[in-house]
KEGU-783545 format. One record per residue: residue number from 1; residue in one letter; chain; z, x, y of N, C-alpha, C in turn. Coordinates in steps of 0.02 Angstrom, whole numbers, plus 32768, in hexadecimal, padded with zeros to 4 digits. Atoms other than C-alpha are relative to their C-alpha. Layout:
REM KEGU-783545
[pt NUM,A,A,[Z,X,Y],[Z,X,Y],[Z,X,Y]]
...
END
This chain:
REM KEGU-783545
[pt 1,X,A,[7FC0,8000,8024],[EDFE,0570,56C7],[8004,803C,7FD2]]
[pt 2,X,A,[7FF6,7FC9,8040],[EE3E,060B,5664],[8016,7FD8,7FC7]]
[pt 3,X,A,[7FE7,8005,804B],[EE39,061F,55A5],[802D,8018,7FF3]]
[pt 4,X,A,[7FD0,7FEE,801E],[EEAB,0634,552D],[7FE6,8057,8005]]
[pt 5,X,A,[7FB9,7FFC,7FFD],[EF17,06A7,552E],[800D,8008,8036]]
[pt 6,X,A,[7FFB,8004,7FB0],[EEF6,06AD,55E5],[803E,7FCC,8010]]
[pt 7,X,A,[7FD9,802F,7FE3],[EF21,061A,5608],[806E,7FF1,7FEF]]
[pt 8,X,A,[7FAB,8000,8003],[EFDB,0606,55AC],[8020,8041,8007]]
[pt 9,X,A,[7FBE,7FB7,7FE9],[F015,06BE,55D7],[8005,7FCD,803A]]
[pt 10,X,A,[8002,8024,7FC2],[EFE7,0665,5695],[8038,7FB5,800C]]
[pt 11,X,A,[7FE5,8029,8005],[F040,05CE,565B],[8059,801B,8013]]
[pt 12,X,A,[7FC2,7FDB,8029],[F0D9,062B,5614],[801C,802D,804F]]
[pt 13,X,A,[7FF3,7FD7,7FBC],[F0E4,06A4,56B9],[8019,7FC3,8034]]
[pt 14,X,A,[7FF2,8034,7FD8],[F0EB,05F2,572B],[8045,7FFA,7FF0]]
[pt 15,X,A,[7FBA,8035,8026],[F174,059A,56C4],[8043,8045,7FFC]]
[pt 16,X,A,[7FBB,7FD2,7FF2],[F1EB,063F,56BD],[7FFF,8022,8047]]
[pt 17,X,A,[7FF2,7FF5,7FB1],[F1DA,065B,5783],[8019,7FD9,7FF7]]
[pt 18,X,A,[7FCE,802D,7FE8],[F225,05A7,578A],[8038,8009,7FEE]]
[pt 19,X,A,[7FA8,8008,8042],[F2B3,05C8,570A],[7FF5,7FC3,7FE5]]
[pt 20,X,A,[800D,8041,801B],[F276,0538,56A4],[7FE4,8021,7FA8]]
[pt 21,X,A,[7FFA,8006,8054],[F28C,052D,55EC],[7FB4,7FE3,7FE9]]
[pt 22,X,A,[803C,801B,8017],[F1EA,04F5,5579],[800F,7FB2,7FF8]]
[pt 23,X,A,[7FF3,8038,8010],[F253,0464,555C],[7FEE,7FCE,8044]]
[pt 24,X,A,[800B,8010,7FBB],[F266,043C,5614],[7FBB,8009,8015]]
[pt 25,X,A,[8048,800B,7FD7],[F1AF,0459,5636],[7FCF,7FC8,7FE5]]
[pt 26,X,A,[801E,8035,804E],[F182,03DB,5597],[8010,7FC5,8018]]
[pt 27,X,A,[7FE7,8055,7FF6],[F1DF,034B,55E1],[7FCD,7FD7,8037]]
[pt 28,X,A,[8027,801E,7FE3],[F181,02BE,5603],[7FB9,7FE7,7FEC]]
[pt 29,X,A,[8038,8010,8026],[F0EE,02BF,558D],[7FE0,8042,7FD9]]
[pt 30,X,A,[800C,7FB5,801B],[F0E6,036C,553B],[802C,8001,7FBA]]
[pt 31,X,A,[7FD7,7FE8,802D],[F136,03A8,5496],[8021,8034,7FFE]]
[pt 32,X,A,[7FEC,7FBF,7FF5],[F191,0446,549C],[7FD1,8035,7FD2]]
[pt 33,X,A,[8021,7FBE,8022],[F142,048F,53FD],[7FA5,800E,8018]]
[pt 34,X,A,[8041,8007,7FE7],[F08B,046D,544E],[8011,8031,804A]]
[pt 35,X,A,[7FF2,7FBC,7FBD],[F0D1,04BD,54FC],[8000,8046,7FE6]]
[pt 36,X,A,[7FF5,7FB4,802D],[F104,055A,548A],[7FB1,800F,7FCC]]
[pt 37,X,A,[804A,7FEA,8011],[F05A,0560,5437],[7FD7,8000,803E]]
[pt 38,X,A,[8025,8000,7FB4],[F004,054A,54E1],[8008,804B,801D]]
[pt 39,X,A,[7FDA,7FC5,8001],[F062,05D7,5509],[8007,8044,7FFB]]
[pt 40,X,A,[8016,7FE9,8023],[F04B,062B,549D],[7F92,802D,7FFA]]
[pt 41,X,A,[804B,7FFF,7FFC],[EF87,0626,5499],[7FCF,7FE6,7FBE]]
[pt 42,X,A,[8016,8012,804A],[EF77,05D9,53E1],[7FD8,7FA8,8008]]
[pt 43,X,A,[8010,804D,7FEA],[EF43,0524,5437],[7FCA,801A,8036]]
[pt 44,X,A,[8046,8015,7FD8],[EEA3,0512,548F],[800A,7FF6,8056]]
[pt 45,X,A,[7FF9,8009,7FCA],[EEA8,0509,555D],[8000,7FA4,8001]]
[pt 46,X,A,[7FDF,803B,8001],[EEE7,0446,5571],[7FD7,7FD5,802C]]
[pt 47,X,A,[8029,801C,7FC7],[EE8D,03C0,55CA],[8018,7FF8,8043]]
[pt 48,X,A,[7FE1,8002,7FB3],[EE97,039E,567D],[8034,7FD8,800E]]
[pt 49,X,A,[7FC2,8026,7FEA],[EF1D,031E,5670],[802B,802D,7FE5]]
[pt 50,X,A,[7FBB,7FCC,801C],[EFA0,0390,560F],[7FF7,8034,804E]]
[pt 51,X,A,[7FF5,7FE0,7FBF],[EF6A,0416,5699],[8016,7FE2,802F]]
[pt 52,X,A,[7FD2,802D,7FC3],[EF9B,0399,5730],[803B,7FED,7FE6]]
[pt 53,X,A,[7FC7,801B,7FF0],[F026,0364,56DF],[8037,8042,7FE2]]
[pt 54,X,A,[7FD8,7FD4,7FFD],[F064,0421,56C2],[8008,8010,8041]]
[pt 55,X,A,[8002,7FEB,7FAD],[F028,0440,5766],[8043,7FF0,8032]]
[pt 56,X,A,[7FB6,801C,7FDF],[F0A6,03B7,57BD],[8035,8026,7FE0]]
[pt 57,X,A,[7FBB,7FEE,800F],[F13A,03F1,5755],[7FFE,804F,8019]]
[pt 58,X,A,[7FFA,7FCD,7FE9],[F113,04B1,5787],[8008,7FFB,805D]]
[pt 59,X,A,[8007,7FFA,7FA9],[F0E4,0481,584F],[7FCB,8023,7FF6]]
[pt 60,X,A,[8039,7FDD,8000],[F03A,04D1,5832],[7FC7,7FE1,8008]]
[pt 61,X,A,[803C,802B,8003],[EF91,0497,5862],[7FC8,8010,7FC0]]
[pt 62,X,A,[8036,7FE8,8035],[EF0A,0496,57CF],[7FD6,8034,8010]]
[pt 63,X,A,[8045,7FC1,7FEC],[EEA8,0525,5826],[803A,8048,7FE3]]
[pt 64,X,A,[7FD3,7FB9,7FFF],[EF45,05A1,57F1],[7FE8,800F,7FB8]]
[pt 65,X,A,[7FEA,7FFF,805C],[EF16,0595,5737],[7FA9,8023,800F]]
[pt 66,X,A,[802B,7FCE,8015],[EE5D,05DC,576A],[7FF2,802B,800A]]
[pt 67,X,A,[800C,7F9F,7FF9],[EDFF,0680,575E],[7FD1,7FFC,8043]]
[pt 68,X,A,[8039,7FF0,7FB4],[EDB1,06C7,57EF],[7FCC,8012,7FEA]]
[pt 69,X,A,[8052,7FE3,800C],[ECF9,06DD,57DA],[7FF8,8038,8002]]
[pt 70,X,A,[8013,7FB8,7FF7],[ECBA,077B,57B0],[803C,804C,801A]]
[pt 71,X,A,[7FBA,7FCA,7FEC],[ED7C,07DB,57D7],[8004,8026,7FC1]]
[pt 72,X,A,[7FF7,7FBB,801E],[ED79,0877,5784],[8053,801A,7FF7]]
[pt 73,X,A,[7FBF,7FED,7FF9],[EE1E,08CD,5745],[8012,8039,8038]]
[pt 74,X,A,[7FDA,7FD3,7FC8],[EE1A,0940,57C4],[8010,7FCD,8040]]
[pt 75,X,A,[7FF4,8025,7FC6],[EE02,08C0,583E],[805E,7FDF,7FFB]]
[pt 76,X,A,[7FBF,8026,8027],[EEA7,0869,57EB],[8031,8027,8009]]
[pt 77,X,A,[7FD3,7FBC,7FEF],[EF07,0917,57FB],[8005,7FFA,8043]]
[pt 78,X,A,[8000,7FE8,7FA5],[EEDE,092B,58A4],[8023,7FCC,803C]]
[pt 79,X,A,[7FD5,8054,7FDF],[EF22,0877,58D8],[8051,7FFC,7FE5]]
[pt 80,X,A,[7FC0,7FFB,8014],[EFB7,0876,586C],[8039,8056,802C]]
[pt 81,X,A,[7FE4,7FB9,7FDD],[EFEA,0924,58B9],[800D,8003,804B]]
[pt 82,X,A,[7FF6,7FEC,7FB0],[EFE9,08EF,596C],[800B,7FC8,801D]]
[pt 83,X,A,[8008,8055,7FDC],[EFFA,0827,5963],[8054,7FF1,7FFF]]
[pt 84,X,A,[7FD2,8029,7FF7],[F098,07DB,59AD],[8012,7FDA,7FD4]]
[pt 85,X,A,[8002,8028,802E],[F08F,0774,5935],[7FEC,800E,7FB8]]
[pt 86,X,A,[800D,7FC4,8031],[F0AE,07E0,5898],[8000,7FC3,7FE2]]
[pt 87,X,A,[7FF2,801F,8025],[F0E3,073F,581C],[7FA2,7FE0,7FEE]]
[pt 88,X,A,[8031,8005,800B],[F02A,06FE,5835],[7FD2,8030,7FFB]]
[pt 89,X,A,[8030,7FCC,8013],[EFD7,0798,5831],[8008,801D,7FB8]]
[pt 90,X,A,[7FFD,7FDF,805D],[F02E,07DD,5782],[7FDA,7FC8,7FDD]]
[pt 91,X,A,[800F,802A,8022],[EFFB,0741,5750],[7F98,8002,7FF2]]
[pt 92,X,A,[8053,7FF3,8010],[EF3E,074E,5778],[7FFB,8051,7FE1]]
[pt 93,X,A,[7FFE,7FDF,8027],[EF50,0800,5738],[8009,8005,7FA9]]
[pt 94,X,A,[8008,8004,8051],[EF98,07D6,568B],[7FD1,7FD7,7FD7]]
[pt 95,X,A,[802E,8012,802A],[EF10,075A,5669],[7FC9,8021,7FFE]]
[pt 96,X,A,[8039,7FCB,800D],[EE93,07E6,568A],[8001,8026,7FDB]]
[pt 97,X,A,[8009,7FF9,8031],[EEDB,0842,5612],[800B,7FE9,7FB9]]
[pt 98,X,A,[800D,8031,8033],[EEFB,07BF,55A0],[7FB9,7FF0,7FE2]]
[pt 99,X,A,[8049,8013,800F],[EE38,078E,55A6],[7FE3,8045,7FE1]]
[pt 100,X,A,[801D,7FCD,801C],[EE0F,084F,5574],[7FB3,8012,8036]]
[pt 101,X,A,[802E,7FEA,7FB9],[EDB7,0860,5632],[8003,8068,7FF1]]
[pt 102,X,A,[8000,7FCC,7FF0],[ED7B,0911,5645],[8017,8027,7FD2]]
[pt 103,X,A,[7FDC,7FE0,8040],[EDB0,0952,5591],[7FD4,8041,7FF8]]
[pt 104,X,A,[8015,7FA9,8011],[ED3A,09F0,559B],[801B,801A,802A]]
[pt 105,X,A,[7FCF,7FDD,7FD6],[EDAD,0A28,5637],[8032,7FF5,7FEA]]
[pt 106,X,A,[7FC8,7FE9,801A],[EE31,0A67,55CB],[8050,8007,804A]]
[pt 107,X,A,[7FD2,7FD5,7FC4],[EE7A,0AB7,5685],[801E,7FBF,800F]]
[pt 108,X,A,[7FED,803C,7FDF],[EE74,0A0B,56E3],[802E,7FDD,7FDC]]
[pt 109,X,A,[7FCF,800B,8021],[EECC,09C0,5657],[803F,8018,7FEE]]
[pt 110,X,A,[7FC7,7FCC,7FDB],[EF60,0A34,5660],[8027,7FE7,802E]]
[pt 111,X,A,[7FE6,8027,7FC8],[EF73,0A17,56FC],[8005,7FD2,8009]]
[pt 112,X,A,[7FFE,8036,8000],[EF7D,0975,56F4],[8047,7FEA,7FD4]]
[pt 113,X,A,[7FD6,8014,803D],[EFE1,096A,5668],[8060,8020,800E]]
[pt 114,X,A,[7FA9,7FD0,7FD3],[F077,09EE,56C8],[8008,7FD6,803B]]
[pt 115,X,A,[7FE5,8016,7FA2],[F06F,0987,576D],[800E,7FC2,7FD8]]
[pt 116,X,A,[7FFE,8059,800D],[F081,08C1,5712],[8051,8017,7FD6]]
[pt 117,X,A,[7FD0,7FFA,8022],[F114,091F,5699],[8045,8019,801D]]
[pt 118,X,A,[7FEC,7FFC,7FAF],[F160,095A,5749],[8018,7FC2,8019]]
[pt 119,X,A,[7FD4,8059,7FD5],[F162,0899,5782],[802D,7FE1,7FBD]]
[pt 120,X,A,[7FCE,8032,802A],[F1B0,0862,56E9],[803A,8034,8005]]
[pt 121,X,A,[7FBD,7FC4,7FFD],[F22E,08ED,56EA],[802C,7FF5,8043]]
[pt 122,X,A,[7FCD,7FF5,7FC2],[F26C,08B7,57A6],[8014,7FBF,7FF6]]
[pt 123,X,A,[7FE1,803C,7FFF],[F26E,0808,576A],[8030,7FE9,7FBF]]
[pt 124,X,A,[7FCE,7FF8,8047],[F2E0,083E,56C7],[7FEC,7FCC,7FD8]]
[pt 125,X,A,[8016,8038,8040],[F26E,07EC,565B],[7FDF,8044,7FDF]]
[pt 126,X,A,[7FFD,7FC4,801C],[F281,0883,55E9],[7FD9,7FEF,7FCD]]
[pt 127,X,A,[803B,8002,801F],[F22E,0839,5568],[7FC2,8016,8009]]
[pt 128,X,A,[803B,8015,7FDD],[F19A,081B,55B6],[7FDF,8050,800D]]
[pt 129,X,A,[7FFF,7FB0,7FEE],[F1AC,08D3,55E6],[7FF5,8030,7FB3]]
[pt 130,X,A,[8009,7FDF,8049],[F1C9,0912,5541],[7FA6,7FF1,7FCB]]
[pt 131,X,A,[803B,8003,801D],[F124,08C1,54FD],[7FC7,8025,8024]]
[pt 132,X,A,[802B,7FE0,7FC6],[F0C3,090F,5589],[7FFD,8044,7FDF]]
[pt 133,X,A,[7FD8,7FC6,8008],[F113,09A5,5572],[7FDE,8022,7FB8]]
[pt 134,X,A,[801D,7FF8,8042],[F0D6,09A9,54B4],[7FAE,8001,7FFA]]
[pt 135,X,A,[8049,8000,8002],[F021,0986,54DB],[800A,803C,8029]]
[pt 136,X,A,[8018,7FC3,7FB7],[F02C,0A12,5572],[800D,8034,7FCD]]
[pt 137,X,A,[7FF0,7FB3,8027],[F06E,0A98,54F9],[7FBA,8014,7FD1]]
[pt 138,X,A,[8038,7FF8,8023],[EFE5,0A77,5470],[7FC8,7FFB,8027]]
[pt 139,X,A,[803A,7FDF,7FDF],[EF5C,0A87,54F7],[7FF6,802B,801A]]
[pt 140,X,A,[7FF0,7FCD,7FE1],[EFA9,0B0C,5541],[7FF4,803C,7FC5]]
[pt 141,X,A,[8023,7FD9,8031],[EF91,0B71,548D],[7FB6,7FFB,8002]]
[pt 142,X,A,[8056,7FED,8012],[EED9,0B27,5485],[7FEF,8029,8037]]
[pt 143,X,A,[8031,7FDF,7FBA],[EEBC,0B76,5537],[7FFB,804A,7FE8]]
[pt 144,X,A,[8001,7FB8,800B],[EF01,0C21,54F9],[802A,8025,8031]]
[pt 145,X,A,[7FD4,7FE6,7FC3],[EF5A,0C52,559D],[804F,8014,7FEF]]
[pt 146,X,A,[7FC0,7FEC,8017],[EFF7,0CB8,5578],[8039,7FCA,803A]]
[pt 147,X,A,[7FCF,8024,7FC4],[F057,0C79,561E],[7FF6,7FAC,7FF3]]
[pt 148,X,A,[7FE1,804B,800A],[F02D,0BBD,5601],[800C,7FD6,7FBD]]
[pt 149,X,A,[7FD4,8026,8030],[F067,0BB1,555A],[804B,7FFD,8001]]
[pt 150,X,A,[7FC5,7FF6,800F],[F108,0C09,557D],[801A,7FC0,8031]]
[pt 151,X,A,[7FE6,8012,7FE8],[F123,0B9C,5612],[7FFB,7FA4,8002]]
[pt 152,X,A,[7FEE,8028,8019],[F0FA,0AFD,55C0],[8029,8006,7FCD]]
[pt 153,X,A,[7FC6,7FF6,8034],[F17E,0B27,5528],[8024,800F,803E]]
[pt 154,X,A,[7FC0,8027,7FDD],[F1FD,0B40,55AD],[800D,7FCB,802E]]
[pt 155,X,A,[7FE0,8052,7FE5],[F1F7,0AA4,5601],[7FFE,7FE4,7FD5]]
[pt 156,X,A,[7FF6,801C,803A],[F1E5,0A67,555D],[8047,8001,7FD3]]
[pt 157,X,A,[7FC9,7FE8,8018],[F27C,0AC2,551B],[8039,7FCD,8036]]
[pt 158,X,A,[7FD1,8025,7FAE],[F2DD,0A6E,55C6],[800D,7FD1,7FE2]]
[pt 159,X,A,[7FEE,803C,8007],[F2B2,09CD,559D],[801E,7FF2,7FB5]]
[pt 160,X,A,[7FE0,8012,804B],[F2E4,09CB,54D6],[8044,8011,8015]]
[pt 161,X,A,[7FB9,7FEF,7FFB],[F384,0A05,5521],[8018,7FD3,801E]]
[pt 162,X,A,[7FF8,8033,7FDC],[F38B,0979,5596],[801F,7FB4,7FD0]]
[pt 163,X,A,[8003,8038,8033],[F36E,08FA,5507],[802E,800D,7FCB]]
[pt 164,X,A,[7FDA,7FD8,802C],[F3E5,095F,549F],[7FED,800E,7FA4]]
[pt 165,X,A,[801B,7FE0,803F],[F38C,09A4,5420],[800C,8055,8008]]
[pt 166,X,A,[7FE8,7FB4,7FE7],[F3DA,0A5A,5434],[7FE5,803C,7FD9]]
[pt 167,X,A,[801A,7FCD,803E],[F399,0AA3,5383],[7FAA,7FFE,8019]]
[pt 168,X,A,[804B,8007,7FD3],[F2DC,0A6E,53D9],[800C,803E,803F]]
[pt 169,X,A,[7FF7,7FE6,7FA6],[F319,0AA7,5483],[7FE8,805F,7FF0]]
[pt 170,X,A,[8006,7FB0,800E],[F338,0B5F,542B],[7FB6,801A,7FE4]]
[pt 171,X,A,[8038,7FF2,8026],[F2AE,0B5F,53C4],[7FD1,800D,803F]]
[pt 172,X,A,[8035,8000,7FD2],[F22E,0B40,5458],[7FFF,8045,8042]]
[pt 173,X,A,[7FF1,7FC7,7FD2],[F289,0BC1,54D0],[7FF5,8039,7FEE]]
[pt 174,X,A,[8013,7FC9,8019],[F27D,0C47,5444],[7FB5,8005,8001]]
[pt 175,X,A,[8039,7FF6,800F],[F1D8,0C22,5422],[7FD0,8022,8048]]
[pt 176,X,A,[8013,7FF2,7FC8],[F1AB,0C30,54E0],[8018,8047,8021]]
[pt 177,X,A,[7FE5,7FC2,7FF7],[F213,0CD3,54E8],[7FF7,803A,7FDD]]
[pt 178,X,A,[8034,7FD0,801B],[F1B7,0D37,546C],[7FBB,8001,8009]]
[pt 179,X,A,[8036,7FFB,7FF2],[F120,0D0A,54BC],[7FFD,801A,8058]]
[pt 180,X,A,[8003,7FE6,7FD1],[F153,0D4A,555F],[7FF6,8035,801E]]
[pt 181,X,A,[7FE3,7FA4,7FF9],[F181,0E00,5551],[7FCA,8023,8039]]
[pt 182,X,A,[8034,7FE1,7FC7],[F0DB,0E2B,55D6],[8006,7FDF,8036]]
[pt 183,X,A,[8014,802F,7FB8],[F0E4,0DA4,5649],[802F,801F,8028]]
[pt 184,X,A,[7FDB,7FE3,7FDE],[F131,0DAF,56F1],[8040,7FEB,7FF2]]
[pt 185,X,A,[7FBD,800F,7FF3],[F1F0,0DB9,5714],[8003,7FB0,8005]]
[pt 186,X,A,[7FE0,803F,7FDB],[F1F4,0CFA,576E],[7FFE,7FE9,7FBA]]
[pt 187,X,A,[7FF6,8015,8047],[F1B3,0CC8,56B0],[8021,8011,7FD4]]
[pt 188,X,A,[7FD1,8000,8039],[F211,0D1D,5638],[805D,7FEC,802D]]
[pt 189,X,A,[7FD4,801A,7FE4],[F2A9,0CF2,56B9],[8015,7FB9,7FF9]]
[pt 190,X,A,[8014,805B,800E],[F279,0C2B,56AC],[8024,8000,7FA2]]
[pt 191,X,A,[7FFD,800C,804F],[F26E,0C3E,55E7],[8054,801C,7FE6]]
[pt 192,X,A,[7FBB,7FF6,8018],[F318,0CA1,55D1],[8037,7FBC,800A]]
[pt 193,X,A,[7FC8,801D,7FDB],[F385,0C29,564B],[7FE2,7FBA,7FC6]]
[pt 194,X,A,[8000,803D,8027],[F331,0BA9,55D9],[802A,8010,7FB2]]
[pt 195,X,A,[7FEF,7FEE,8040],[F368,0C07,552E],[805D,8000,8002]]
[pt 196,X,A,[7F9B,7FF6,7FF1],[F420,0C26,5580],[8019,7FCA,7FE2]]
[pt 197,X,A,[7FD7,8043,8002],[F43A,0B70,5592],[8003,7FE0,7FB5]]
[pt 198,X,A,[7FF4,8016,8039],[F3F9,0B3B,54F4],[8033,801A,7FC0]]
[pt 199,X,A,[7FB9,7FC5,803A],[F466,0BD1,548F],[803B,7FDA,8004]]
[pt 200,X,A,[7FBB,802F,7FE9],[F4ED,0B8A,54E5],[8026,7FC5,7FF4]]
[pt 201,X,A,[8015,8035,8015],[F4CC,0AEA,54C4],[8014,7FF8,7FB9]]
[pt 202,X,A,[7FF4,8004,8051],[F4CC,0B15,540B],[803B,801F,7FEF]]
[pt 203,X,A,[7FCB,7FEC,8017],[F55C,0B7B,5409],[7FF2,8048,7FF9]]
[pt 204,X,A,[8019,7FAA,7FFC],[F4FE,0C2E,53F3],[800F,801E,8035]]
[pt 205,X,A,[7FF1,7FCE,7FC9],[F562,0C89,5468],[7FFF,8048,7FFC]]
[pt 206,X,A,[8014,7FB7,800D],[F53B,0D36,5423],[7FC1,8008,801F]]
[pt 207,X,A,[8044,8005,7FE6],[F47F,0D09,5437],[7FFC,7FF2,8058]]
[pt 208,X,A,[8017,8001,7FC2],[F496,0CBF,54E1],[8026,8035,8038]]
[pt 209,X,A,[7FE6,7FD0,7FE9],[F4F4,0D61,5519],[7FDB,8036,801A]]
[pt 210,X,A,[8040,7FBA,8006],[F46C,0DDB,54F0],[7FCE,7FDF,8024]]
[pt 211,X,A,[8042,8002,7FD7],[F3E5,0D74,5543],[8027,8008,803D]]
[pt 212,X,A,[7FEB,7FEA,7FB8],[F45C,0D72,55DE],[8001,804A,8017]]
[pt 213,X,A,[7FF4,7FAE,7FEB],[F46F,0E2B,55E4],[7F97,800E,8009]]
[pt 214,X,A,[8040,7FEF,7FFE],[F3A6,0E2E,55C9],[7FDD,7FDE,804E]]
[pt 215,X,A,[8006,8023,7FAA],[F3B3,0DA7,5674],[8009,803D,8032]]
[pt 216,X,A,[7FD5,7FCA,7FBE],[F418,0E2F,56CC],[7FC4,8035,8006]]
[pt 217,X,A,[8018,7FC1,800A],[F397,0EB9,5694],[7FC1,7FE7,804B]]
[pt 218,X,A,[803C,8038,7FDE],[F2F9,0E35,56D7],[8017,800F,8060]]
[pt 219,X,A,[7FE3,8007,7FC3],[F36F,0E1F,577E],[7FFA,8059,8028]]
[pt 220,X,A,[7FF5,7FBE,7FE4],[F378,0EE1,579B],[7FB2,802C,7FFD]]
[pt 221,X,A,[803E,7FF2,8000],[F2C2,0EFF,578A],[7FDC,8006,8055]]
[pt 222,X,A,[8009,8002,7FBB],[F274,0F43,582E],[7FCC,7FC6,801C]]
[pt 223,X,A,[8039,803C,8015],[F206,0EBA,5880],[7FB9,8034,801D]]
[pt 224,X,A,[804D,7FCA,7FE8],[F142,0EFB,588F],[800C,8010,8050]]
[pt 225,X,A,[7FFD,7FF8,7FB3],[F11A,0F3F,593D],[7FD3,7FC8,801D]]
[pt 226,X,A,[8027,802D,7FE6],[F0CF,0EC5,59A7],[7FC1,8029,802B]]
[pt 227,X,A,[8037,7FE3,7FE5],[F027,0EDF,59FD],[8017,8013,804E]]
[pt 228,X,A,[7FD7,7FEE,7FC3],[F044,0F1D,5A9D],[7FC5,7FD0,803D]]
[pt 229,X,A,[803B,802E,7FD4],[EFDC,0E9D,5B2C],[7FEC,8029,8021]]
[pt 230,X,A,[8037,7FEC,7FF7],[EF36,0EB9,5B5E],[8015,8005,804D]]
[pt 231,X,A,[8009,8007,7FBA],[EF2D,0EF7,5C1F],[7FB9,7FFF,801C]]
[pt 232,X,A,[802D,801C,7FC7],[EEB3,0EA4,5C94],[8002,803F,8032]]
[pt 233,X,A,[8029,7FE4,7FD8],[EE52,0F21,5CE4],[7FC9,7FD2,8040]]
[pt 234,X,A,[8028,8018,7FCA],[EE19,0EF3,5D94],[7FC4,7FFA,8015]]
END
């Protein structure tokens, strides 16, 4: 059985695939504010009857709530990234990094943390996205990597715009746009079209004028030469 906070991210991931309220998952012998601490991760993993009788109300067998022996976060990456069955795989992913699996692989964590903020982003659980999103940026400074801070701050910038936080939205796009000025074109391209919207957004149509003309500049840039393919000698 996963621990806390394993276990209620895992919980929490079940119950919003169904579309089911905390209230609606409570009925029947649950409290709501105990579901929301569960939940949470501030309440202790629950005995086996509460589990069976979340189980029935989800449709889940008690084996969904445990950890796989010895699964590594890469292993967890590597499944979530290719399993049919993305809703159970983010799920065994976020309690891996919930548990703090593999915390001296800064990289693996990353990645992990951009592909699970990816599934919440297609399932417009923006929230969900946005908190992600906030841990991925501040690991993305501890790593040091110019390119994956800028390009966590603009999906970061995206989603505060999503949620409508627009004075965030700008903030995050600038911040990701003075850290660009070396990277390639496709990145500072990403980070502008993110700064446009948010300008826009806010009403700074002077500002989002001049980064468009700086788009157009980006757009007219030659592209490198490509390698030219190797010929097979007979």
């Amino acid at each position: 059985m996963l621990e806390q906070p394993g276990f209620g991210r895992r919980l929490r991931a079940f119950r919003r695939e169904r579309g089911l309220s905390q209230t609606q998952l409570a009925t029947g012998g649950l409290s709501t504010g105990y579901l929301s601490r569960l939940e949470s991760g501030t309440r202790p993993v629950p005995t086996r009857r509460v589990v069976e009788h979340l189980c029935r109300r989800l449709g889940v067998p008690p084996s969904a709530f445990d950890t796989r022996p010895g699964q590594s976060l890469a292993q967890a990456l590597a499944l979530a990234a290719s399993s049919p069955h993305r809703a159970r795989a983010a799920g065994d992913l976020a309690a891996l990094i919930d548990s703090g699996a593999d915390r001296l692989d800064p990289a693996l964590r990353w990645q992990a943390l951009w592909l699970l903020a990816g599934l919440r982003h297609e399932e417009s659980r923006y929230e969900d996205e946005h908190e992600l999103l906030v841990e991925l940026t501040a690991l993305s400074e501890t790593i040091g990597i110019p390119e994956l801070i800028v390009r966590a701050l603009t999906r970061l910038s995206r989603c505060s715009r999503m949620l409508g936080d627009t004075p965030r939205a700008c903030a995050e796009a600038a911040a990701a746009h003075r850290l660009a000025g070396g990277l390639s074109a496709a990145d500072r391209s990403a980070v502008l079209h993110a700064l446009i919207r948010a300008e826009t957004d806010a009403g700074r149509l002077a500002e989002a004028r001049a980064h468009v003309g700086e788009l157009g500049d980006i757009t007219a840039e030659p592209e490198p030469p490509r390698p030219s393919p190797a010929v097979r000698r007979s």
